[in-house]
C-alpha positions in Angstrom: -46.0 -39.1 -19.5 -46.6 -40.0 -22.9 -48.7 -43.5 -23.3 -49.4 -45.4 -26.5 -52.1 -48.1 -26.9 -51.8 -50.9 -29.3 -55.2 -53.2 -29.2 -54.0 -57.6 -30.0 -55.6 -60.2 -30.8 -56.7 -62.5 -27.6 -57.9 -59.4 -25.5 -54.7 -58.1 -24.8 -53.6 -54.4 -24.9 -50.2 -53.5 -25.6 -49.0 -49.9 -23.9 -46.1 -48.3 -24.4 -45.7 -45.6 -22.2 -42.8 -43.3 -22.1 -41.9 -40.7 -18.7 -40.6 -37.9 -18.5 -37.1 -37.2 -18.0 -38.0 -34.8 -14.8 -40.2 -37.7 -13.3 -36.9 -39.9 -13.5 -35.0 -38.2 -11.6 -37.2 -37.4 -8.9 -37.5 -41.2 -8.4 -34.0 -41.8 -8.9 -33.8 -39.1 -5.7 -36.4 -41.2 -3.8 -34.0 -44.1 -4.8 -31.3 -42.3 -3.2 -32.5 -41.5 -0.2 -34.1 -44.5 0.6 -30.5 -46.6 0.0 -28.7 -44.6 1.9 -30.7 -45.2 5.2 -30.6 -48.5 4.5 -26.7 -48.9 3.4 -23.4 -48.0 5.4 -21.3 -44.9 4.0 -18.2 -43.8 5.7 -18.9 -40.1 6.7 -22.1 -40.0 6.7 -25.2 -40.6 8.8 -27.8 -42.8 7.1 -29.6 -41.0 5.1 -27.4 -37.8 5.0 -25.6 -38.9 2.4 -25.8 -36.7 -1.1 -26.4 -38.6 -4.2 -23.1 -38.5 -6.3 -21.7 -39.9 -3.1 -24.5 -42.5 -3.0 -24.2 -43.1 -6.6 -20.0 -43.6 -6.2 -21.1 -46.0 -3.5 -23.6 -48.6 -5.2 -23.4 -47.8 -8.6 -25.8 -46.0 -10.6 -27.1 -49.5 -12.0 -29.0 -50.1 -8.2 -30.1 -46.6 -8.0 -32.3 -47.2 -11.2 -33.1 -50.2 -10.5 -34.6 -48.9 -7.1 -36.1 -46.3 -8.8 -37.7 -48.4 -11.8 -39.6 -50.7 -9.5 -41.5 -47.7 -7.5 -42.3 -46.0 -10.7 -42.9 -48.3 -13.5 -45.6 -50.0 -11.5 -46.8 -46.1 -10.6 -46.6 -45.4 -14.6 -48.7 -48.5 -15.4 -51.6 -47.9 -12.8 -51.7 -43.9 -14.3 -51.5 -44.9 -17.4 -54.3 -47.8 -17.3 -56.9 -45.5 -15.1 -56.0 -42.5 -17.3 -57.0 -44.5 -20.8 -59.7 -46.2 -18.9 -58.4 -49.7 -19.4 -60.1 -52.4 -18.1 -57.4 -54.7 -17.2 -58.1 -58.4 -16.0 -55.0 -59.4 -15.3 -51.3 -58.7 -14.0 -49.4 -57.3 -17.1 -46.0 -58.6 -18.5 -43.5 -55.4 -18.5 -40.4 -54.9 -20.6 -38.1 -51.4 -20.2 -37.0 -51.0 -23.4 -35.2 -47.6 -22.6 -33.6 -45.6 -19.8 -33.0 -42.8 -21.5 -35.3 -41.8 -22.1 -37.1 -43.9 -19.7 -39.6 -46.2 -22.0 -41.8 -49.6 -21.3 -44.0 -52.0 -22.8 -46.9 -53.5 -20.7 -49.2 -56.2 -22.5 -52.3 -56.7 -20.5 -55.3 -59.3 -21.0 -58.2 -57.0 -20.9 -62.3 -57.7 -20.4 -63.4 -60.0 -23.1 -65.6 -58.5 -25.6 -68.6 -60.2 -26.7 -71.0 -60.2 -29.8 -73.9 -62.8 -29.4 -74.7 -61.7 -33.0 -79.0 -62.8 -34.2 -79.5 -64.7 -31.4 -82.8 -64.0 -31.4 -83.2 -65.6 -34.3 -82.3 -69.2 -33.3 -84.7 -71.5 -33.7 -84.8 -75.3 -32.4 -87.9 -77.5 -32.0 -88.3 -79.0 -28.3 -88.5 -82.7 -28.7 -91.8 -84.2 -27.5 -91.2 -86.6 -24.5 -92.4 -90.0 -25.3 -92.0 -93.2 -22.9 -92.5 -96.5 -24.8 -94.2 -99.3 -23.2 -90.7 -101.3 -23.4 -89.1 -98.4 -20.8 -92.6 -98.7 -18.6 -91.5 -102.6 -18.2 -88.1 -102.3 -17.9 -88.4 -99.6 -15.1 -91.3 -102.1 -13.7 -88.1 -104.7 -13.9 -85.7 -102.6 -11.9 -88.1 -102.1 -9.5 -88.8 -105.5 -9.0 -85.1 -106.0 -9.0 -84.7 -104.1 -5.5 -86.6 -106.7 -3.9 -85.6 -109.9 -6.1 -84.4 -113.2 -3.7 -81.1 -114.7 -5.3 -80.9 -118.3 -5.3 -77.9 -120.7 -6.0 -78.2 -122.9 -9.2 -75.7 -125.6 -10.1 -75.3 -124.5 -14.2 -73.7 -122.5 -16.2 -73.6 -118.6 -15.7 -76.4 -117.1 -17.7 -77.3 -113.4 -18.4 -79.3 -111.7 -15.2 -77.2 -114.3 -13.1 -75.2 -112.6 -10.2 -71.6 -114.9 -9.3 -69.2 -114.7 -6.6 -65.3 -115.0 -7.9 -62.0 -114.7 -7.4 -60.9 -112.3 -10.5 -57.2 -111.1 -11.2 -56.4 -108.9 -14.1 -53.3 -108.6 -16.1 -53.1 -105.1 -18.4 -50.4 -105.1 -21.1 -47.6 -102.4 -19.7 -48.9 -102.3 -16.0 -46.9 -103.4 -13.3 -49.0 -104.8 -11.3 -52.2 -107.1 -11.6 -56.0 -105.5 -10.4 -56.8 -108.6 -7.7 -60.8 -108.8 -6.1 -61.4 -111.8 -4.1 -64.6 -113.0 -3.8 -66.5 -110.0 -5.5 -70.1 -110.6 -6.1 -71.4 -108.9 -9.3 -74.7 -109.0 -11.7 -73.9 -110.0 -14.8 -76.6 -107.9 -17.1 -76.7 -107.3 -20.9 -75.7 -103.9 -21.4 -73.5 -103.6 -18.2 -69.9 -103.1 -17.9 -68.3 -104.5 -14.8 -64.3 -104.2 -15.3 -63.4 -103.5 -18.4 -65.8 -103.7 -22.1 -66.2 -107.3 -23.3 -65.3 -109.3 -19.7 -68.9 -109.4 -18.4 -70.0 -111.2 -22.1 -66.6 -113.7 -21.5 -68.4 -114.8 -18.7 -72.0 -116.3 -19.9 -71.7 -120.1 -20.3 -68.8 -120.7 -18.2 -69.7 -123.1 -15.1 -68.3 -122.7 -11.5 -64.7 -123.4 -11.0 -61.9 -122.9 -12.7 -59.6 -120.3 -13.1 -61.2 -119.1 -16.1 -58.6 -118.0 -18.2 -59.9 -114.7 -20.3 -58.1 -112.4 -22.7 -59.8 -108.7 -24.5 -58.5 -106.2 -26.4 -59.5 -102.7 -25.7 -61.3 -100.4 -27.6 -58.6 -98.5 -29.9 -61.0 -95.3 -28.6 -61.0 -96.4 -25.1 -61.9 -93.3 -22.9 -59.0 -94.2 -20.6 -56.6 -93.0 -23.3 -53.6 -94.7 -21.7 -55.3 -98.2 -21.9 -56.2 -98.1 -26.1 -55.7 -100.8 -28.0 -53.9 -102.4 -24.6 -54.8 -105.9 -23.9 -56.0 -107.2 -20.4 -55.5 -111.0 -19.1 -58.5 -112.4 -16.5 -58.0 -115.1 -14.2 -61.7 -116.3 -12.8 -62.2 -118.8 -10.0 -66.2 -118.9 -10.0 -67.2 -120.2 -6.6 -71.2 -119.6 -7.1 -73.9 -118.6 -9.7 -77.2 -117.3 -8.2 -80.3 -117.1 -10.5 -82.7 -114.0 -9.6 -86.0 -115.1 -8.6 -88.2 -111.6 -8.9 -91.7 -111.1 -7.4 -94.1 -111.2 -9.2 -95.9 -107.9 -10.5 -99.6 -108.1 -9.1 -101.6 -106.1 -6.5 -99.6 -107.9 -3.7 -96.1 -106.5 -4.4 -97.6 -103.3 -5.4 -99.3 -103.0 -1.9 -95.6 -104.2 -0.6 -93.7 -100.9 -1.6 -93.5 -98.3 1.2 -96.1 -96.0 -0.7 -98.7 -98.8 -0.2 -100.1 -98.5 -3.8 -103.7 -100.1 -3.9 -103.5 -101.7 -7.6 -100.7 -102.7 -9.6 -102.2 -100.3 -12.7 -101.7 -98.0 -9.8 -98.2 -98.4 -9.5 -97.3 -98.4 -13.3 -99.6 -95.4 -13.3 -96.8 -93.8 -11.0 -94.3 -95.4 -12.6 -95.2 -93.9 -16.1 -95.3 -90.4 -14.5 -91.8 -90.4 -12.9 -90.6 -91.8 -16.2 -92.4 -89.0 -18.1 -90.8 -86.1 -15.9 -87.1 -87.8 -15.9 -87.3 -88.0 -19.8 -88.7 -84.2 -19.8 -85.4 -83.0 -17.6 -83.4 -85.2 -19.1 -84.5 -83.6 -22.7 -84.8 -80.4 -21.8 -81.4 -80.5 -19.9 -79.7 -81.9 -23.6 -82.1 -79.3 -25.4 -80.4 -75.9 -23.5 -77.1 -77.5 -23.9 -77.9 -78.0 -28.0 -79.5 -73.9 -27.6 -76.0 -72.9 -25.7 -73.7 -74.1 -28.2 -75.5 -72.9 -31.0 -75.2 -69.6 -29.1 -71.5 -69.4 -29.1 -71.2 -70.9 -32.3 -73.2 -67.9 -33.4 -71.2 -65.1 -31.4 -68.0 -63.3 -31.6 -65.8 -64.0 -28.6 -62.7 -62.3 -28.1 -60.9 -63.3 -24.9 -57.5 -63.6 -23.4 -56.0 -67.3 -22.6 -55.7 -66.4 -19.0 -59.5 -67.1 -18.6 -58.6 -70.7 -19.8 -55.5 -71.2 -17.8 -58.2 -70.0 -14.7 -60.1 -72.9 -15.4 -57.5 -75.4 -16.3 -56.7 -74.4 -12.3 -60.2 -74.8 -11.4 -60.7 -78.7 -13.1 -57.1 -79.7 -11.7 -58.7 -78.1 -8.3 -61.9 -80.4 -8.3 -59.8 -83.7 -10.1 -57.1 -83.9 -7.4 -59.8 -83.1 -4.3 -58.2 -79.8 -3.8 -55.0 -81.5 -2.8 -53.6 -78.5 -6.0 -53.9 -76.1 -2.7 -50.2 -76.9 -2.5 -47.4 -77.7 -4.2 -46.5 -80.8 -2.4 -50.6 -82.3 -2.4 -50.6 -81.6 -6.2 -46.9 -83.3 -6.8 -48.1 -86.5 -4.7 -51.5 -86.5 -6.8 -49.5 -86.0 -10.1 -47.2 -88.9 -8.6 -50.9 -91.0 -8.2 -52.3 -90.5 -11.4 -49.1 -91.2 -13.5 -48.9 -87.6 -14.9 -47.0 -84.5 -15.6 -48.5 -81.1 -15.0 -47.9 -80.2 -18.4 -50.1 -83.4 -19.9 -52.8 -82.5 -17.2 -52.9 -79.4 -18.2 -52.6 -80.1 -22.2 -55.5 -82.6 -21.1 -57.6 -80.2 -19.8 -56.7 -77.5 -22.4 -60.2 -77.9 -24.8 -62.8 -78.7 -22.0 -61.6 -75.3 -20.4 -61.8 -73.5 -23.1 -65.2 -74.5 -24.1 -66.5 -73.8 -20.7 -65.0 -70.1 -21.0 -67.1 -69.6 -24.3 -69.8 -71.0 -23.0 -69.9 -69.2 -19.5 -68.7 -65.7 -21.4 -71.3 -66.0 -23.7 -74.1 -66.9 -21.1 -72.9 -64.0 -19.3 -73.0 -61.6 -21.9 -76.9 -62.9 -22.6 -77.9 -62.0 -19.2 -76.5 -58.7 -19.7 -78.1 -58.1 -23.3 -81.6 -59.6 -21.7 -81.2 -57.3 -18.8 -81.9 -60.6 -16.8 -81.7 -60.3 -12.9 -81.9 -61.9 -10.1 -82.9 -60.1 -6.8 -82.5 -60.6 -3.0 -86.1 -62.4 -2.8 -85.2 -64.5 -5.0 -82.3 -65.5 -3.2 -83.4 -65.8 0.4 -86.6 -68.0 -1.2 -84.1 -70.7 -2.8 -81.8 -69.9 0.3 -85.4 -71.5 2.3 -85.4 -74.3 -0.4 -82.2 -75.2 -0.1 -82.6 -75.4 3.9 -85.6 -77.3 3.6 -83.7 -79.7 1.6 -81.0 -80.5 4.3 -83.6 -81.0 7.0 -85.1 -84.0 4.2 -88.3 -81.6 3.5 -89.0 -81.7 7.0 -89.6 -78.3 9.4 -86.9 -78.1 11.6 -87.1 -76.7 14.8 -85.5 -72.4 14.7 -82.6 -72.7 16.4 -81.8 -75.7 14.1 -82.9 -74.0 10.6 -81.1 -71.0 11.9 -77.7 -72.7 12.1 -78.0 -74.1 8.5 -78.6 -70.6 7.5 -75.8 -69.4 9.6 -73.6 -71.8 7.3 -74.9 -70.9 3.8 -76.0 -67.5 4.0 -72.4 -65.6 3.3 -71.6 -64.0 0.8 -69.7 -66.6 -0.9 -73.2 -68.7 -0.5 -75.4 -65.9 -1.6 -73.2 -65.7 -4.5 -73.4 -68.9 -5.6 -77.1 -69.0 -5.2 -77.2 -66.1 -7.3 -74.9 -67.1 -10.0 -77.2 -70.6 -10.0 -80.5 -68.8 -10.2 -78.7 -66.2 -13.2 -78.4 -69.0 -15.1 -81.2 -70.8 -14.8 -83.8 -67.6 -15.4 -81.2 -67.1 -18.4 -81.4 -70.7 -19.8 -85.5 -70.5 -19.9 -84.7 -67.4 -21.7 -83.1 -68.8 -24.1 -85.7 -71.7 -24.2 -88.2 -69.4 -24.5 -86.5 -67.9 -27.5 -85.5 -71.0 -29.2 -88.7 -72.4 -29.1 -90.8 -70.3 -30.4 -92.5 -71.3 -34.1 -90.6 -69.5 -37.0 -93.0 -66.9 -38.2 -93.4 -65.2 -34.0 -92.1 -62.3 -32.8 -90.0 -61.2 -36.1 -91.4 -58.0 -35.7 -91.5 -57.7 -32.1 -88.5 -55.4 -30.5 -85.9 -56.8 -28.6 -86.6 -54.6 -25.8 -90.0 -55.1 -25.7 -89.8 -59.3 -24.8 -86.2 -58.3 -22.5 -88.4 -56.1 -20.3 -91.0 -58.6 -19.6 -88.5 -61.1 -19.1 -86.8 -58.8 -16.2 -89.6 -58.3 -14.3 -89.8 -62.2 -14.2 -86.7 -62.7 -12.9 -87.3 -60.1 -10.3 -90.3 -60.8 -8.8 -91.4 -64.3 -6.7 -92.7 -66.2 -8.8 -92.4 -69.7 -8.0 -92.1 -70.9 -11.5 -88.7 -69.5 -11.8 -87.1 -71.4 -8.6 -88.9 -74.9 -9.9 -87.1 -75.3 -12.5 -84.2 -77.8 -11.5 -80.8 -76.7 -9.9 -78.9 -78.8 -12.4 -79.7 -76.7 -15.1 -77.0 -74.5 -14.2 -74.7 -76.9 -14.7 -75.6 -77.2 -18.5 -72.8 -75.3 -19.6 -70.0 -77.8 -18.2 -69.9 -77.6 -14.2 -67.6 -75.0 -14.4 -69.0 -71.9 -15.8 -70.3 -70.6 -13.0 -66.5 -69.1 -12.1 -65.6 -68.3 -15.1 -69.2 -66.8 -15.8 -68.5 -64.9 -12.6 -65.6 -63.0 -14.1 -67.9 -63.1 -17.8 -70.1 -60.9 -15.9 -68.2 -58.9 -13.9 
């Protein structure tokens, strides 16, 4: 068997592998023997009959034809294993000759990955500040949760909350959006409906219907409603002012933590706001370290990976009603969509999320970063913990949780979770770092420290928040799965 390998762009390989004349006719006596067991011929018992009779019978067009799909597929397999082919996919096949016997395969292969200087990225990590304006505002909301609404006979006014009757009208739907008596805050800044209705609203008095009319944005995130115009119909039947305690000792000793001062409670209040700035920063900081990563390396990869994940987002958008073909028609039917403008919809956020996850992926590998069975089992405990609200369970409860979540599709995920997160601080740790350090220091020399990290139990490693490994888009963890394997 002759076999011919042509490398294409995309990580595909192109084979064209050509058998030998011998090996075709042995199938084509396989053939033969097989279709005459299976089909009637006057003289002869099934199986008995010779070929030429056979062939006189069928035609020699089914004989190939049964001999083609046992071999081709035989030919492929040899001819991938024997050139050490790492194929990722099922391969399109053309036979582009009979005689002799010759055919094409074109295969999506591994994706190859350069990450390129990596090491040589370099982004400051932004200092987290919190202003005194955020300290009183999160003061505000707080205060908020326990604020007593009172009616007032006036017009509405910003921090008010109402109780209507509201019907909306939007240009090209069919039918108007009707909430009777919905109660709502209205708050500078908020969006209740659509943009612009919540300002319509302050100075109106109770009564009505209010008769409103917006435009939309022309770069409306609801692409469908740009530029569209929507017609409101408010009947205001109250307007309640917020009446909000005050902020002394007395409501601070009110909250369920029983704080002795009110400097005590801002005091707490500035801390949570301190470490909710610092995730949130460094959160938008590994996501800024990430795509300067891949806009560094040199991805080749095949567009089945991006198709996978089209699946996977059409998966978590339609609830997993995709499962089937009749639960995705009716959630097509639903949304107003074809499977094609889902799917052309979906088309760039997948892709990105394969770069991102192959080239996460191909970091681990390059830092040598792993992630061991202790490591595992601890966040495995964590995440138990967790679902018992922090609290010890009795055994035979803790050990049903763990009967549900430690398989080896949940073992998996954990892994896959903690991989990225050890590789993430990696990169953090890289990125960070002041210009002039570690020029001269090896590769090898910081990846080896790095590995024993990641293997041992350090607690460090598991504090770090489980949302991090959702910083390269939600969905590389599958398609970083197959990036790794």
């Amino acid at each position: 068997m002759g076999v011919e390998v042509e490398r294409l762009e995309g990580s595909l390989v192109a084979l064209e592998i050509e058998v030998d004349d011998d090996r075709l006719d042995g199938a084509m006596n396989k053939a033969v023997n097989r279709i005459s067991q299976q089909v009637k011929i006057p003289g002869f018992r099934p199986g008995k009959a010779p070929r030429s009779v056979v062939e006189r019978h069928v035609g020699r067009g089914v004989i190939l034809q049964e001999a083609l799909d046992q071999l081709v597929p035989d030919a492929y397999t040899e001819a991938v294993t024997a050139e050490e082919i790492e194929v990722i996919d099922q391969p399109d096949i053309e036979v582009t000759s009979t005689e002799p016997l010759v055919f094409k395969a074109t295969v999506a292969v591994r994706p190859t990955i350069e990450l390129n200087d990596y090491e040589a990225i370099r982004i400051p990590l932004p200092e987290t500040k919190v202003s005194d304006e955020d300290r009183e505002d999160a003061l505000t909301e707080l205060r908020r949760r326990f604020a007593m609404l009172d009616p007032v006979d006036r017009s509405i006014e910003w921090g008010d909350t109402i109780r209507a009757d509201v019907t909306v009208d939007i240009e090209g739907q069919d039918e108007p959006h009707v909430e009777t008596d919905a109660e709502f805050a209205v708050r500078d800044g908020s969006v209740v409906s659509l943009p612009g209705f919540i300002e319509e609203l302050i100075g109106r008095e109770r009564g009505g219907p209010h008769e409103i009319t917006i435009t939309l944005p022309d770069d409306f995130q609801v692409e469908e409603l740009q530029g569209k115009t929507a017609s409101y119909s408010v009947t205001i039947h109250e307007v309640k002012q917020e009446l909000l305690p005050e902020p002394d000792d007395e409501f601070a000793k009110s909250l369920e933590e029983d704080f002795e001062t009110l400097d005590a409670l801002k005091e707490r209040i500035a801390s949570d706001l301190i470490e909710q700035k610092k995730e949130a920063i460094q959160s938008e900081y590994r996501n800024e370290i990430v795509d300067l990563l891949v806009a560094r390396a040199t991805i080749n990869y095949p567009q089945v990976l991006v198709e996978r994940e089209i699946d996977r987002f059409i998966d978590v958008e339609s609830n997993h009603a995709s499962h089937t073909e009749e639960g995705l028609n009716q959630w097509l039917s639903t949304t107003g969509q074809t499977i094609d403008e889902v799917r052309e919809r979906l088309a760039d956020q997948s892709d990105s999320a394969v770069r991102r996850a192959l080239v996460l992926g191909q970091f681990s590998a390059t830092e040598e970063i792993e992630v061991g069975d202790e490591l595992i089992n601890e966040e495995m405990d964590r995440v138990i913990l967790s679902m018992t609200g922090g609290q010890e369970s009795p055994p035979e409860q803790s050990q049903a949780i763990r009967g549900m979540i430690d398989t080896p599709e949940g073992r998996s995920s954990i892994h896959n979770q903690l991989l990225t997160r050890v590789a993430l601080e990696r990169m953090e740790e890289i990125a960070s770092q002041p210009e002039d350090e570690s020029a001269g220091m090896p590769a090898s020399g910081r990846r080896r420290g790095r590995r024993r990290a990641a293997a041992s139990d350090e607690s460090d490693t598991l504090e770090a928040s489980t949302d991090e490994s959702e910083a390269p888009e939600s969905s590389d963890d599958n398609a970083g799965d197959e990036a790794a394997e």
